[in-house]
Structure formats: structure tokens, C-alpha cells
C-alpha positions as CSV (number, residue, x, y, z in Angstrom):
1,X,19.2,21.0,-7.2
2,X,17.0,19.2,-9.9
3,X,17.5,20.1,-13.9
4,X,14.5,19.2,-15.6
5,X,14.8,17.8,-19.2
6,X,11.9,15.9,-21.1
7,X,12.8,13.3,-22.7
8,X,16.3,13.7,-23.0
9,X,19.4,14.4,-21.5
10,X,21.8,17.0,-21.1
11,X,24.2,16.1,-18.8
12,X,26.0,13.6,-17.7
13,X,24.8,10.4,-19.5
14,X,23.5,8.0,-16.6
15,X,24.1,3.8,-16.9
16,X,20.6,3.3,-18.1
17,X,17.2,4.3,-20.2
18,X,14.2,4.1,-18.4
19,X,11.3,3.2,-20.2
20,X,8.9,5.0,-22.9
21,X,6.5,6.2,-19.8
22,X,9.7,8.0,-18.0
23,X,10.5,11.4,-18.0
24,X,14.0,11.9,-16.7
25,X,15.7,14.6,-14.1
26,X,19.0,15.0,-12.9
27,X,20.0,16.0,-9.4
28,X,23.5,17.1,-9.0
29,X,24.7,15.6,-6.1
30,X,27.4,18.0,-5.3
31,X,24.7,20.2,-4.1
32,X,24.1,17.1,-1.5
33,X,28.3,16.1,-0.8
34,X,28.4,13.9,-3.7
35,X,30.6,14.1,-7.0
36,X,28.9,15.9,-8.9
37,X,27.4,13.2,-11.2
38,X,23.7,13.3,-12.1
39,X,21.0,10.4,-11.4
40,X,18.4,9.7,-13.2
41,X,15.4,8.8,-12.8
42,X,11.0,8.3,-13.5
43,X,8.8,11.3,-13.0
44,X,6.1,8.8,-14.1
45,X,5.4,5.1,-14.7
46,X,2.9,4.0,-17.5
47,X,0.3,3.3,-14.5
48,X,0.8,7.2,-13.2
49,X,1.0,9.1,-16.7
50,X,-2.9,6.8,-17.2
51,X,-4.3,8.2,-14.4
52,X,-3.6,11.7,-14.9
53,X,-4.5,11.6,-18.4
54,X,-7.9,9.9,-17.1
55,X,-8.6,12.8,-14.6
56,X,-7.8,15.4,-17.3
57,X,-10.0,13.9,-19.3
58,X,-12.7,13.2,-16.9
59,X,-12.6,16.9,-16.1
60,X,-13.2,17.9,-19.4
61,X,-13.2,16.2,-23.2
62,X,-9.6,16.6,-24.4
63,X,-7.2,16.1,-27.7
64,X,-3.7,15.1,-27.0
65,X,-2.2,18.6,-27.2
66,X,-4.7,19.8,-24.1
67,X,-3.3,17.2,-22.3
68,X,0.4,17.9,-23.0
69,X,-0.4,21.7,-22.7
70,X,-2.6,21.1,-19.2
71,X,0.5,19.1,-17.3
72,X,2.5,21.9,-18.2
73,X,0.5,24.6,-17.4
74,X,0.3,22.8,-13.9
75,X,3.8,22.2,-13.3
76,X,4.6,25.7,-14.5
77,X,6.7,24.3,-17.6
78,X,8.9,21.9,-15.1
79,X,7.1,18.9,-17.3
80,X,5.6,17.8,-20.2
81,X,5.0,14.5,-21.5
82,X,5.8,14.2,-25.1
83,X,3.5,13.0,-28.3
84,X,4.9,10.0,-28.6
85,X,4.0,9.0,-24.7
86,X,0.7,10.6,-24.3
87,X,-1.0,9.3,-27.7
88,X,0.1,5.6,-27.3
89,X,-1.5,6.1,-23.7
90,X,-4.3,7.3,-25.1
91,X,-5.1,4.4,-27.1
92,X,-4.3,2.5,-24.4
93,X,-6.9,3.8,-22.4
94,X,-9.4,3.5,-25.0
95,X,-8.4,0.1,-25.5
96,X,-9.5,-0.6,-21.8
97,X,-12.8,1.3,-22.5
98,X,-12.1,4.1,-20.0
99,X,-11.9,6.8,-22.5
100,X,-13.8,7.4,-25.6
101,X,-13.3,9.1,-28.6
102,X,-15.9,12.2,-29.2
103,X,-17.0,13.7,-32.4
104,X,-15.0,16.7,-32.9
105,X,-13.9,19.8,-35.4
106,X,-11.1,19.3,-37.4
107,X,-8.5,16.3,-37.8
108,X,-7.9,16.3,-33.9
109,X,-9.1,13.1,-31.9
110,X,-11.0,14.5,-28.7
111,X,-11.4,11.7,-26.1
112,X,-14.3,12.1,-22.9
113,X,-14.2,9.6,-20.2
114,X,-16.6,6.5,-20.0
115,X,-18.6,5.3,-17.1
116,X,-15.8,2.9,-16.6
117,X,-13.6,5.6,-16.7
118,X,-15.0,7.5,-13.7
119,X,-15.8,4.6,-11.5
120,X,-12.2,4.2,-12.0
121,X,-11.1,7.1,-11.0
122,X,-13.2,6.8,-7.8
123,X,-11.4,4.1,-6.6
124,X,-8.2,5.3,-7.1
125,X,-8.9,8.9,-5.9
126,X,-6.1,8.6,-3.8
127,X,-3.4,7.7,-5.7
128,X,-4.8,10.7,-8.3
129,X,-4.9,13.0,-5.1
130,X,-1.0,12.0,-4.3
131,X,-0.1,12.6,-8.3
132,X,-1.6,15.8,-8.8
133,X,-0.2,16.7,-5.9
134,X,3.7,15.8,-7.2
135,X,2.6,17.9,-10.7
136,X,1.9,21.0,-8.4
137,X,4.9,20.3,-6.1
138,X,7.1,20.3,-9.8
139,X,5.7,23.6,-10.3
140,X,6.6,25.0,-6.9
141,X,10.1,23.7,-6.9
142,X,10.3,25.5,-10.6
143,X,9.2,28.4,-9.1
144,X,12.0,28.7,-6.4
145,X,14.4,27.4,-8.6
146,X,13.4,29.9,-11.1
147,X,13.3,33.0,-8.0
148,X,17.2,31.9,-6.7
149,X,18.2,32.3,-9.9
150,X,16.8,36.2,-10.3
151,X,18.6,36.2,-6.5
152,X,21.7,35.0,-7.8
153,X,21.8,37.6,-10.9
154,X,21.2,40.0,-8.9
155,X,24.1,38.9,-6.2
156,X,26.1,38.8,-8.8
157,X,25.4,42.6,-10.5
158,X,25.7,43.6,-6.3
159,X,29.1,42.0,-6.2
160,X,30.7,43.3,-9.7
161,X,29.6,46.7,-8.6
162,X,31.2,46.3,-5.2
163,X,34.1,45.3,-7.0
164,X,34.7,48.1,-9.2
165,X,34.2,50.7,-6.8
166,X,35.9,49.2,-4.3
167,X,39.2,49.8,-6.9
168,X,39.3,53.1,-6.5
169,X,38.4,55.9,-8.0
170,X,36.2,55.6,-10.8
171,X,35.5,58.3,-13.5
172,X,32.0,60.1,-14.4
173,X,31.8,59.1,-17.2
174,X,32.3,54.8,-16.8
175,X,30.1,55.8,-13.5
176,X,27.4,57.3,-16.1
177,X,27.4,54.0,-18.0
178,X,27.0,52.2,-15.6
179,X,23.6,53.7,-14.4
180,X,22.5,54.1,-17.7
181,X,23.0,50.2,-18.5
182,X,21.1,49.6,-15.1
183,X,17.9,52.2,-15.7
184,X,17.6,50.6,-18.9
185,X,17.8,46.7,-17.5
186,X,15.1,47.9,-15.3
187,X,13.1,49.4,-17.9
188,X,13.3,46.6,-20.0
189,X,12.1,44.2,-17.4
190,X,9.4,46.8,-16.4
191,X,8.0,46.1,-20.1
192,X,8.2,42.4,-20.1
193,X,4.4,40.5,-20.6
């Protein structure tokens, strides 16, 4: 199983840092016969984060928020590059004259892509094609992940239920509650946006 963190950690600490560029993940290796220490590793190298930043770009003029907001949005919250990756990347790119900074509203930088910029993204269509690719594979895996654990509630609710009737003989009125607590669960989730 994978636990998503940005950049930080919230497990067990690993041996190293990776880079300013890496986003870090655990996988709990006793869900694959291990020990039950995590691993860490890069979601993205400096190269990677570059060319998705081009692409969004390229797609449409963007400030460093869009960005952050975009990945996330595509990942479905599973990942999101923080400020103080994405705006030194930015630079970066303008530095290289792939990006260029637009005249915008307000005290936000907007950046559109060059004509360097797009040939460059031509050539590496590829390797943009593979990226995008592991963003939308992120957000799939959240998905599941996010699905077996509404499975696994509800296993659980199943099995405490099982449990206390299976104990005997129950009284109305502790048997009242109990579908009272339930019809309102459902109603509650029946409102949520």
C-alpha cells in the first residue's frame, strides 16, 4: 500500500533526503512480506517536474498556484508539488528561455511558453506522454485506495453488528439506537457536496 505525503514524512524516518525536486511516498512493505518499514523514494526528478510544468504551461498561460492546483486536480489530491519546488523551477525555465513571463492582473507572475518552449516539448512528447500518464495513474491508485477504505468501514460496521447480535438477545431499545445512529450516517452522507 502507498501513503502519500508531500514533502514530508510521517512515518518511519528513512536513511536519506532526496533532493529539493522529490516528493516522497512510503510503501509499507508488510503489505508485500517485508517488516513493515517504509521506503522512500522520488515521484519526480528536477528534469520530470520541468517538463510537466512546460506542458501545463504550454496548454494554457499559468501562475505558480495553477500549476500546484492543476497536478493536483490530476492526481485527485495524491500530489502536489510545493511553492518552494515549483517557483525555483519556474525561474529555471525562464532562465532557459522556454517559458515567458506575461503581463498579468494583480501581483501574480503568469508565465506562457516560448517558441523554444514548444519545439521542446515536441521532441520530448514521449517522455511528457509517459509522465502524464504516472500523474493520472497517482490519481487512480488514490481512488482505490480511497474506495477499500469506504469497503473496509463498512466491513467493519458489518462485523460489530454481527457481533452484538450474535451475543444474544438484545433489547428494543439498544436495537432502536442502533438504527437510528445508522439512518442518520446515511443521511448525513446523502447530504455531503
Amino acid at each position: 500500500m502507498f501513503h502519500m505525503h508531500g514533502n514530508r514524512h510521517c512515518g518511519p524516518r528513512g536513511s536519506r533526503r532526496w533532493g529539493p525536486f522529490a516528493v516522497t511516498w512510503e510503501v509499507d512493505s508488510a503489505d508485500m512480506g517485508g517488516s513493515g518499514r517504509g521506503r522512500r523514494g522520488r515521484m519526480f526528478d528536477g528534469s520530470e517536474l520541468r517538463l510537466i510544468l512546460l506542458k501545463l504551461i504550454a496548454d494554457q498561460p499559468r501562475h505558480g498556484y495553477d500549476l500546484i492546483r492543476e497536478i493536483d486536480e490530476l492526481t485527485g489530491g495524491a500530489y502536489a508539488p510545493s511553492p518552494g519546488v515549483v517557483y525555483p523551477t519556474l525561474t529555471l525555465l525562464d532562465d532557459m528561455g522556454l517559458i515567458e513571463e506575461q503581463k498579468a492582473e494583480g501581483a501574480k507572475k503568469q508565465f506562457a511558453a516560448t517558441e523554444a518552449g514548444r519545439v521542446h516539448l515536441v521532441e520530448r512528447a514521449d517522455d511528457i506522454t509517459a509522465l502524464f500518464a504516472r500523474l493520472t495513474d497517482l490519481g487512480a491508485e488514490r481512488q482505490r485506495t480511497d474506495s477499500a477504505s469506504i469497503r473496509r468501514a463498512m466491513g467493519n460496521l458489518r462485523s460489530v453488528l454481527m457481533h452484538r447480535f450474535s451475543r444474544g438477545e438484545m433489547n428494543t431499545e439498544t436495537l432502536h439506537k442502533i438504527v437510528a445512529m445508522i439512518d442518520d450516517t446515511a443521511q448525513k452522507i446523502e447530504r455531503l457536496d
